[in-house]
C-alpha positions in Angstrom: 25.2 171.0 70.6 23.2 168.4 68.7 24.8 167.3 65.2 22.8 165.6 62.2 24.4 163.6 59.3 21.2 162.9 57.2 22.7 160.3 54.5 25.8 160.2 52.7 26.5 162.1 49.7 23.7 161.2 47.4 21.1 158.9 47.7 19.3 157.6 43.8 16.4 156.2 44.2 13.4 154.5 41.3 13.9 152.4 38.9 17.5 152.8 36.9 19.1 154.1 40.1 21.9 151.6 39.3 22.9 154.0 36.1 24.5 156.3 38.9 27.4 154.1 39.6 28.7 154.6 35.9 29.4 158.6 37.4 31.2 157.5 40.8 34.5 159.8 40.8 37.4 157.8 40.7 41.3 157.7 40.4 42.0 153.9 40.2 38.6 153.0 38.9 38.4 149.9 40.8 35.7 148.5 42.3 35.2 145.6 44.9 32.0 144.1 45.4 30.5 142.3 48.3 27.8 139.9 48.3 25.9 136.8 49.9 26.6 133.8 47.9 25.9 133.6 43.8 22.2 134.3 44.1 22.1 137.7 42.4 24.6 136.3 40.1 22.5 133.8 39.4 19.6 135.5 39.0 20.5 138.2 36.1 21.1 140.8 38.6 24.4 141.7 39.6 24.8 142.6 35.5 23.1 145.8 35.8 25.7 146.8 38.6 28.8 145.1 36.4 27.3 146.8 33.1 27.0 150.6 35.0 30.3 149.9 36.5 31.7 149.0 33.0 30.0 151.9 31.1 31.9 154.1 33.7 35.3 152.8 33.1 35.5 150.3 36.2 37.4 147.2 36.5 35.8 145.5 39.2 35.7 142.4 41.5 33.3 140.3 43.6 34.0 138.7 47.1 30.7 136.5 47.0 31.5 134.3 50.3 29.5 136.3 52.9 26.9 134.3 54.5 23.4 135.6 55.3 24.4 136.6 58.9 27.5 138.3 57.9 30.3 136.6 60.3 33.7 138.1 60.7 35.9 134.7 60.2 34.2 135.1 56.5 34.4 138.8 56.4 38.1 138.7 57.0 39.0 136.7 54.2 37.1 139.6 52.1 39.2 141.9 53.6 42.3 139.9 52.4 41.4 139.7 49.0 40.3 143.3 48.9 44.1 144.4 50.2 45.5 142.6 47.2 42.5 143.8 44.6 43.5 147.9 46.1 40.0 149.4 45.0 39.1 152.8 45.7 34.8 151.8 45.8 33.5 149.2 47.9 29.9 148.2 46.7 28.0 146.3 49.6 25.4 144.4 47.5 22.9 142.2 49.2 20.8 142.6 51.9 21.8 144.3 55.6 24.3 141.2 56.3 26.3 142.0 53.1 26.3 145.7 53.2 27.3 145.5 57.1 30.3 143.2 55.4 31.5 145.6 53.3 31.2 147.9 55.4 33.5 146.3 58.1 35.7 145.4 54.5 36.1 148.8 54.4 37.2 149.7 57.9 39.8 147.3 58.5 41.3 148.0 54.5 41.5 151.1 55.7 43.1 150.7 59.2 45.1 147.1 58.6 46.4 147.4 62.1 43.1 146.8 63.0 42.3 143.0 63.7 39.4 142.2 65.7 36.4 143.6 66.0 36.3 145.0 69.8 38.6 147.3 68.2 36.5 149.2 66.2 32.8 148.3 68.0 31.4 151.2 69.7 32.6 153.1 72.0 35.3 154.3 68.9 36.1 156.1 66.9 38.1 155.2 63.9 40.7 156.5 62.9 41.3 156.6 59.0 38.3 156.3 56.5 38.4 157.4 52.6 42.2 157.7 52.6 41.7 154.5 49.8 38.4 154.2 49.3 34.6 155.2 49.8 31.9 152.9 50.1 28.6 152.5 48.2 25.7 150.4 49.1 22.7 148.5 47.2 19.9 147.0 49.1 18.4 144.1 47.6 15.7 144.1 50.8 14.5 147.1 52.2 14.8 146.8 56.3 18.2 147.4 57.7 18.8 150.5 56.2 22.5 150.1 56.4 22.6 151.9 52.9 22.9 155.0 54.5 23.7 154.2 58.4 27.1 154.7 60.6 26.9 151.5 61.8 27.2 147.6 61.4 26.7 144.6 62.8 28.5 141.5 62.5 28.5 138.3 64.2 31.8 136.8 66.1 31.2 133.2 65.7 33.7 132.5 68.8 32.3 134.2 71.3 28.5 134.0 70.0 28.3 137.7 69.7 27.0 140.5 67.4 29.5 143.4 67.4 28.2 147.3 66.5 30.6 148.5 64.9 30.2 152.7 64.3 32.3 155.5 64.5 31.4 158.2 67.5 32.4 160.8 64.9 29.7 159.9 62.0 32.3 158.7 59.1 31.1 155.6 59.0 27.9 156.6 56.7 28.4 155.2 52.8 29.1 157.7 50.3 26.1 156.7 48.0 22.9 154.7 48.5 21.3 153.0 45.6 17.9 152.1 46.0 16.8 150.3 42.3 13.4 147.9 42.6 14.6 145.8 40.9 17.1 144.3 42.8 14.0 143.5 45.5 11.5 141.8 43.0 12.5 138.6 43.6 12.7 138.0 47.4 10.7 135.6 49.4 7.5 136.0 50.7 9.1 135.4 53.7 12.1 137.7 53.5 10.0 140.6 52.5 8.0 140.6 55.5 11.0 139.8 57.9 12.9 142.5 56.5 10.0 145.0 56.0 9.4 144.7 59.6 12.6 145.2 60.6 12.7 149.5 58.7 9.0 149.0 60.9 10.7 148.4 64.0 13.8 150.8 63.2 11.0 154.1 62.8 9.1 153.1 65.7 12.2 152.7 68.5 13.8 155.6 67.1 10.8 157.9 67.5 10.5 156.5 71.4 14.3 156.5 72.2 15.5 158.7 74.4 17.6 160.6 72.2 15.1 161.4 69.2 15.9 164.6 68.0 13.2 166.4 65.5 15.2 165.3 62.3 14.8 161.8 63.2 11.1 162.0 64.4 10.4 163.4 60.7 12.0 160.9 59.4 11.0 158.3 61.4 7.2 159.2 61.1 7.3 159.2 57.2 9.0 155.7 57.6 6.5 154.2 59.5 3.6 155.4 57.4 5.1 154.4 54.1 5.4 150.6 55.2 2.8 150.1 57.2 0.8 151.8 54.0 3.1 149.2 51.3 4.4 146.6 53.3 1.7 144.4 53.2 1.6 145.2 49.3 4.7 144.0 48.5 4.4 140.4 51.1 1.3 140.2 48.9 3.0 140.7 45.7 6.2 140.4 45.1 6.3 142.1 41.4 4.5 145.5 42.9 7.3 147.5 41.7 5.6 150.5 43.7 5.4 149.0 46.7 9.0 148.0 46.5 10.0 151.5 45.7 8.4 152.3 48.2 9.5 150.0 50.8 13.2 150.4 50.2 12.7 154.3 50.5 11.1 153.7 53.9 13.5 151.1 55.6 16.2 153.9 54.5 14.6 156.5 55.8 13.9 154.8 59.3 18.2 153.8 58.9 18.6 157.5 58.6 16.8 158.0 61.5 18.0 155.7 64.3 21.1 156.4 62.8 20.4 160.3 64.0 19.0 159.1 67.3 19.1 155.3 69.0 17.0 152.6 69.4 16.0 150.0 71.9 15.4 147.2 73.9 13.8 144.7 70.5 17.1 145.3 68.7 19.0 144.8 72.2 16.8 141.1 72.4 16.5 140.5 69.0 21.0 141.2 68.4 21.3 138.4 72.1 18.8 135.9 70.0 20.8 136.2 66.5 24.0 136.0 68.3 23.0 132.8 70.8 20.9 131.2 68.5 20.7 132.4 64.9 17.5 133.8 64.8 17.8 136.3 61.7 17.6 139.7 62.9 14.6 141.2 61.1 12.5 138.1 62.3 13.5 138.5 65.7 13.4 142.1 65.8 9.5 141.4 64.3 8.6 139.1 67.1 10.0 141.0 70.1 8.9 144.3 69.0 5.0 143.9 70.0 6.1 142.9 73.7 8.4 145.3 73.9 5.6 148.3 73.0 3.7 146.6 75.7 6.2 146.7 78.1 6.8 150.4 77.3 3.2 151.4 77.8 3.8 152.1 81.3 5.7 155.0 80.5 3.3 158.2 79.9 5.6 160.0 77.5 6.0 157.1 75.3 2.5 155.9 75.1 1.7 159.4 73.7 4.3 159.1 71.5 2.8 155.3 70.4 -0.5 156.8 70.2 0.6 159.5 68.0 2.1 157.0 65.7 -1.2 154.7 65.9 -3.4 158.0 65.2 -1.5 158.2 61.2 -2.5 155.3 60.2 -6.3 155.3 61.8 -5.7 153.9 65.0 -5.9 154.5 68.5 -3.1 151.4 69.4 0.2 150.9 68.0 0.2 147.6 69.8 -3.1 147.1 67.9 -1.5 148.3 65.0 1.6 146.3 65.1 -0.3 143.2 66.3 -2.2 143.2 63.3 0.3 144.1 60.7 2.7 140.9 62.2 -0.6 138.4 61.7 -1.3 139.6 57.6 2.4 139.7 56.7 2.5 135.9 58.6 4.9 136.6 61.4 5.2 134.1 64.6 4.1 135.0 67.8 7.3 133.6 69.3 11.5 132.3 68.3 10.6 129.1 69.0 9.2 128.5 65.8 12.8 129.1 64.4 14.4 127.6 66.7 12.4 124.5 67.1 14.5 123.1 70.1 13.5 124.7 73.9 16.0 122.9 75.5 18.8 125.4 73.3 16.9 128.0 74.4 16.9 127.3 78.0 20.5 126.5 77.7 21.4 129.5 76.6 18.8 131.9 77.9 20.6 133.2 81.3 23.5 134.6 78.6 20.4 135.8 76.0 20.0 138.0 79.0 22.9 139.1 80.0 23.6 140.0 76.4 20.6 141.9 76.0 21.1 143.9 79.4 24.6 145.2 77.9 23.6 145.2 74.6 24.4 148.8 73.1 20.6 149.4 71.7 19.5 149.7 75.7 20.8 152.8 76.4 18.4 154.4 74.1 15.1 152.5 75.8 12.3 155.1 77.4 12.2 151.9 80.0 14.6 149.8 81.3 13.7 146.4 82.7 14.4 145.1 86.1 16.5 142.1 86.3 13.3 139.9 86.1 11.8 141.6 84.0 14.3 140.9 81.6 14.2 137.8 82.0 10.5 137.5 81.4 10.9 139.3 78.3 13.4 137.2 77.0 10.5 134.4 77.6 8.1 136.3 75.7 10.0 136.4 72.7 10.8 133.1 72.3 7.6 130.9 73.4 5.3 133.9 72.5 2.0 135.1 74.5 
């Protein structure tokens, strides 16, 4: 028997989709938000939240401290200051790295005897969820999807890791998803197009995984299209409210969908190279993915799935297809034009491996590497072809 969880509760999407949170049912009316840094503050836009949250009766609180790869030593000093705030929302408000934080807020304030994060990374399930609170989250870049997936990722700073955290059960989708334009408007060039391919790269492994069901082909098929269609719009211009809309409603459908199937061996790469060497996750998963449709080629099935893909959007290559879209949004043929220092690479490279071998997205790969192949792999990513 096969199970689908399509989304939380309700997802509002288009411009005023913030309004909804004035209607969140509530007891305590208190609500805890999580962000990266003062930015949005800063830029006029965390008022709209505050104001709908204030219009609805909320007292509320930020935890602004979470870094753009969320790490846990951070993350547990949210979760402190959440235990003494008691809400009953969480609102992760930022990008992926914030809403992953307060998502893992929201696990551990609801299981305190939880401490580390082994203990609720996958295989688990956990064990209490909305006995305090639900959870609602607000993308400010569409590509992680995380608005409306069971899982997150965090980093362990200690043991240069990226823990998936996710509950075998499917609890650990938010309650609401709020996808407002607005919020998006003003990210970088560069962050649009990092992010943007990262929902690109989320529709495509999740159509070619091995445990794509039809719910999340659909939905992985109309995610694809839709950026590869307005991603390049909104690198171009940033103001395209459209293509924003647009782009925010793709990287959650492709969320939705991995999140009803798996994924695969870029995410397992890209997770070793953001854990090892910082490489932001959308950027590495932008850079890898292209090799790693190469490398897949050799499997019949899915090169007839690839082509299938390339034939929507007038192609007969999705390695065509991808190569091209990476080149107009300005993406880098290899992580060494992050990194900027081989020698941290090489360093680190035989545990990049080994990390990406046990890494949790393999298991849903069409093909698994040999040992050297791996390793060759891992070389492609970072000094490119």
């Amino acid at each position: 028997m096969d199970l689908a969880k399509l989304g939380g509760d309700r997802i509002f999407f288009g411009e005023d989709a913030t309004s909804a949170l004035a209607g969140l049912p509530s007891a305590k009316k208190r609500a805890f938000i999580v962000m990266t840094g003062t930015i949005l503050e800063d830029l006029g836009l965390l008022k709209p939240v505050t104001d709908a949250l204030e219009k609805g009766g909320f007292k509320w609180e930020k935890f602004d401290k979470i870094e753009e790869d969320a790490t846990f030593t951070t993350i547990k000093k949210g979760i402190e200051a959440a235990r003494k705030f008691e809400p009953d929302w969480i609102i992760g408000f930022g990008g992926g790295s914030a809403m992953d934080a307060a998502k893992t807020i929201w696990v551990f304030y609801e299981n305190p005897e939880k401490t580390e994060l082994a203990e609720v990374a996958v295989p688990n399930i956990i064990p209490k969820l909305r006995e305090k609170a639900r959870i609602c989250c607000i993308p400010t870049s569409a590509g992680t999807g995380s608005e409306s997936t069971r899982v997150a990722v965090v980093k362990d700073v200690d043991k240069l890791q990226k823990f998936v955290i996710l509950c075998m059960e499917g609890r650990f989708v938010p309650d609401i998803a709020i996808l407002d334009p607005r919020y998006s408007i003003s990210l970088p060039r560069g962050l649009t197009a990092s992010t943007g391919a990262d929902a690109i790269t989320h529709a495509i492994e999740s159509y070619v995984c091995t445990l794509s069901t039809p719910y999340s082909d659909g939905l992985a098929i109309s995610a694809f299209t839709l950026a590869h269609e307005y991603l390049p719009k909104a690198v171009e211009n940033g103001k395209d409210v459209v293509a924003r809309e647009k782009m925010l409603v793709a990287a959650n459908m492709a969320g939705i969908a991995f999140a009803n199937s798996h994924l695969g061996i870029t995410h397992s790469i890209a997770h070793s190279f953001g854990g090892e060497l910082g490489v932001p996750h959308g950027l590495a998963n932008a850079i890898t993915l292209p090799y790693i449709i190469e490398f897949n080629e050799a499997d019949e099935k899915t090169l007839k799935r690839y082509r299938r893909l390339a034939s929507l959007v007038d192609s007969k290559s999705l390695l065509d297809v991808v190569k091209t879209l990476n080149d107009k949004i300005g993406i880098p043929k290899g992580m060494k034009d992050f990194v900027k220092d081989d020698s941290a690479f090489e360093k680190r490279f035989e545990s990049i491996v080994s990390k990406s071998i046990s890494d949790i997205c393999t298991l849903g790969a069409p093909r698994v590497p040999t040992p050297e192949q791996w390793k060759a792999l891992v070389r492609l990513a970072y000094y490119g072809k």
